[in-house]
N, C-alpha and C positions, 0 to 999 in steps of 0.2 A: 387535456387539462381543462377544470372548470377556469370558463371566463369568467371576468368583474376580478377576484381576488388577485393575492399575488400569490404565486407557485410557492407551494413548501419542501423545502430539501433539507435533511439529517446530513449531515458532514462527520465521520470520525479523525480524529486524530488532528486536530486546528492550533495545538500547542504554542507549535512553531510551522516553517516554513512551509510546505506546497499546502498543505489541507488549510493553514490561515491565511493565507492570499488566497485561498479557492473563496472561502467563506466569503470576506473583504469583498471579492469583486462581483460575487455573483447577489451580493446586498444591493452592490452598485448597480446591478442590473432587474432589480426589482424583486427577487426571491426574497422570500423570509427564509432566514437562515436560520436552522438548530446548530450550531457549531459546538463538540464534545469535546473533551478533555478528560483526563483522566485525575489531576491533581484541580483540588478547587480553587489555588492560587492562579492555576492560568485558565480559569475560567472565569476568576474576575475579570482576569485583564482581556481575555475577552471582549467580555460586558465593558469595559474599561474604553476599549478601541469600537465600539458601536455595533456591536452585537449582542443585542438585549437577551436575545433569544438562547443564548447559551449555556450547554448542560455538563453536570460531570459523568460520562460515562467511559470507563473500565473496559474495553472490548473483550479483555479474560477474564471476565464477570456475569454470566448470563444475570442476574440480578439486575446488577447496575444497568446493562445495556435495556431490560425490562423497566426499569423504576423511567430511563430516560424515555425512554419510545411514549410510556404513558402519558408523562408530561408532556412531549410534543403534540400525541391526540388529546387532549384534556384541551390545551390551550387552541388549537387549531380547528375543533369538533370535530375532529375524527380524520381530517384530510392530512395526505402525505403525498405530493407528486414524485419525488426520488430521494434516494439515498447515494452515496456516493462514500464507500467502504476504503477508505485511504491508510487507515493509522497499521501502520507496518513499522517494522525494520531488517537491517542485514545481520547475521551470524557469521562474520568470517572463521576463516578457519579450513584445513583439509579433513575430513570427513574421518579419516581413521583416529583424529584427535580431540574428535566430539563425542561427551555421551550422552546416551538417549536422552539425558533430562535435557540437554542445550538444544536439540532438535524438538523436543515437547514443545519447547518454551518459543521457538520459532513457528513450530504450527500454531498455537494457542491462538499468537496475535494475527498472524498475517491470515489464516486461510480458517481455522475455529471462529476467530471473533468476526472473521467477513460472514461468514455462515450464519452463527447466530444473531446478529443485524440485521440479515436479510430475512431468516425466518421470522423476527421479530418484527418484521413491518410489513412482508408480504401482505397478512388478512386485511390490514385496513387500504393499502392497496386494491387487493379480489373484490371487495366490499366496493370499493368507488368505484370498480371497472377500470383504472390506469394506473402506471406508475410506469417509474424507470429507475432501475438497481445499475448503478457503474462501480465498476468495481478497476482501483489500481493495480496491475499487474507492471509488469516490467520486460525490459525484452529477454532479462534470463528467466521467462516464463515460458520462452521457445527455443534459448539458446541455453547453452551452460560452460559458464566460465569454471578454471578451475580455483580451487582454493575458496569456492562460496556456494559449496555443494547444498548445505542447510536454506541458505535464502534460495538457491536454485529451487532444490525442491518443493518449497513451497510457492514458490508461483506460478510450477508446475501445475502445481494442485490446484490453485484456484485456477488457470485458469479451465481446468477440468470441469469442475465447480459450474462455474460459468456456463461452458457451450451446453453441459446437462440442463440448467435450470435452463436454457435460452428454449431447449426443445420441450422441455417442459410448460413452459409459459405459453407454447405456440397455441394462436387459437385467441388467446386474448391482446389487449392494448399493455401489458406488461413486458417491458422489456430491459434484456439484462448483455449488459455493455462492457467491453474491457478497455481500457485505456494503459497502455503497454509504453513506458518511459526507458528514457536512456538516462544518461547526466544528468542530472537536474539540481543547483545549488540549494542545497537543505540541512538540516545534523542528522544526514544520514552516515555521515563519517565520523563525524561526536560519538554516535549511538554508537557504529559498530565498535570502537575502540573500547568501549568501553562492555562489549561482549563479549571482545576476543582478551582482554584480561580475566573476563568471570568464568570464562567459561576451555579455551582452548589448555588441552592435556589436562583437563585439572581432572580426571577421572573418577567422574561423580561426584564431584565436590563442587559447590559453589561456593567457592574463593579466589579470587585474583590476585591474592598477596605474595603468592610465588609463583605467579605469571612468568618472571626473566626466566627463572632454573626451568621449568616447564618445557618456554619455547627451547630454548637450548639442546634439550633432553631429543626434540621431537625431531624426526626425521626428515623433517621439511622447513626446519631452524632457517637455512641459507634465504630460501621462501618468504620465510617471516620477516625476516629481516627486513624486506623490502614492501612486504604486508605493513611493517609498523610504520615506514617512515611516508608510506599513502596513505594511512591513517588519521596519522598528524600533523599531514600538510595542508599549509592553510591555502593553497593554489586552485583550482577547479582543473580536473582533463579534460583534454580537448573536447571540442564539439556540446561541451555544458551549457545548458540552456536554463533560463530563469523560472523563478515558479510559476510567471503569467504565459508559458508555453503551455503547462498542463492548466492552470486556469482557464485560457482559451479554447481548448480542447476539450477541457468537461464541459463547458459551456454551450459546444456546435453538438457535442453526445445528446445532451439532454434538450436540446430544443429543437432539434431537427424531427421532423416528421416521423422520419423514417432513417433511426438510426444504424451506423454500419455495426456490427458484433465488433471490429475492434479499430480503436483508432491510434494512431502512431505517433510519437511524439521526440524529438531530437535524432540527430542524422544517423548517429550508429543502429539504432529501431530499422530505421528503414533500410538503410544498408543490410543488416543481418536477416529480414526476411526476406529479400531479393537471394541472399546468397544462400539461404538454407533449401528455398525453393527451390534453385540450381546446380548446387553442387555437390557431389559425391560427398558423402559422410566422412567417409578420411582426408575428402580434402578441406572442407569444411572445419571438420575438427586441427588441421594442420593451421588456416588460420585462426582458429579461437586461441589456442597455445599461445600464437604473436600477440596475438593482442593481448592476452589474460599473464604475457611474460612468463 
């Protein structure tokens, strides 16, 4: 990274929880923040909480994600040290009760809009000779819980995505990072709940107003059941960890010399690649079951 300045890093998805204490802390730490948002009301408040810097970008938008990148090179002359591809969400649901459009709508954001981010800031990147692409994944990026087959898959994908571009990059000072979480207190339970009304049995239909007759219908009702009430518990699972665990962790990503391709974040991460390493596939899968109930 050029010395005298301060580092500049793109943040997606800063609304709420992990992506806006990423922003927040890594201010704290001297970076100039671009922190995105998709609504311009929480990118006042942004601007509001001392993030001057902050844009409205859309990640299902190649547009918007374009109009934002320019304005960070416009304002910056052209420099970008990293990016840092966070704004996601989960699709619950069993996989037979999803249709294609609720899986579209899951790749758009999570592994499309990380894609076109990344393409979109690469050149001014290659142009300075450095940068570093982090990208969030999850640990059911390696593992697969049941009944979250859609969010599974796509973090499958990225982190596909990922190891491609990592071998791709090789050669230069571009480097591209997964940061893979467990629990993490966020509205990723908000979000989902409000997925699994729009979208579970509604068979191509985007409506949630007979969400109850739906579930009931569906053959995995019993399942649900207990799908909704983790849903809309206000409690955290065990081993949840706060957002300045993955704050601290994009932080050691992006500043380290020589960063590792993936770093691990809350107990059950590390646990599950300990155990995928070692153990038989059906035994493995016998504990995802326990755990995934």
């Amino acid at each position: 990274m050029a010395p005298g300045t301060p580092p500049v890093i793109l943040i997606t998805g800063c609304s709420t929880g992990i992506g806006r204490h990423c922003a927040l802390t890594l201010q704290q730490r001297g970076w100039r923040v671009f922190a995105t948002a998709r609504r311009p009301a929480d990118v006042d408040d942004l601007m509001a909480a001392g993030l001057e810097d902050a844009l409205v970008m859309d990640v299902d938008d190649d547009h918007s994600i374009q109009r934002a990148v320019d304005t960070l090179l416009g304002r910056t002359q052209g420099r970008i040290d990293a990016v840092f591809n966070n704004a996601g969400f989960g699709q619950p649901g069993a996989l037979e009760d999803l249709p294609r459009e609720a899986l579209r709508e899951q790749f758009e954001t999570n592994v499309f809009g990380a894609h076109a981010v990344t393409r979109a800031v690469l050149p001014a990147m290659r142009a300075q000779g450095w940068g570093r692409i982090v990208q969030h994944s999850s640990v059911l990026g390696f593992i697969s819980l049941p009944w979250r087959g859609a969010y599974n898959a796509s973090k499958y994908a990225l982190e596909g995505l990922t190891d491609t571009l990592r071998h791709e990059l090789r050669g230069t000072a571009i480097h591209a990072v997964l940061i893979q979480t467990g629990p993490v207190t966020s509205e990723f339970r908000a979000n989902g709940w409000t997925r699994f009304q729009r979208w579970v049995g509604a068979e191509g239909q985007a409506s949630g107003a007979d969400w109850p007759a739906r579930v009931e219908a569906s053959v995995h009702r019993d399942r649900y059941h207990q799908v909704i009430v983790r849903l809309q518990s206000e409690g955290d699972p065990p081993f949840t960890r706060g957002p300045e665990a993955v704050a601290r962790t994009l932080w050691r990503a992006l500043e380290a010399a020589h960063p590792k391709p993936r770093y691990h974040v809350t107990v059950p991460t590390h646990v599950f690649k300990v155990l995928k390493r070692f153990l038989p596939s059906r035994t493995l899968d016998t504990v995802i079951r326990w755990v995934g109930g």
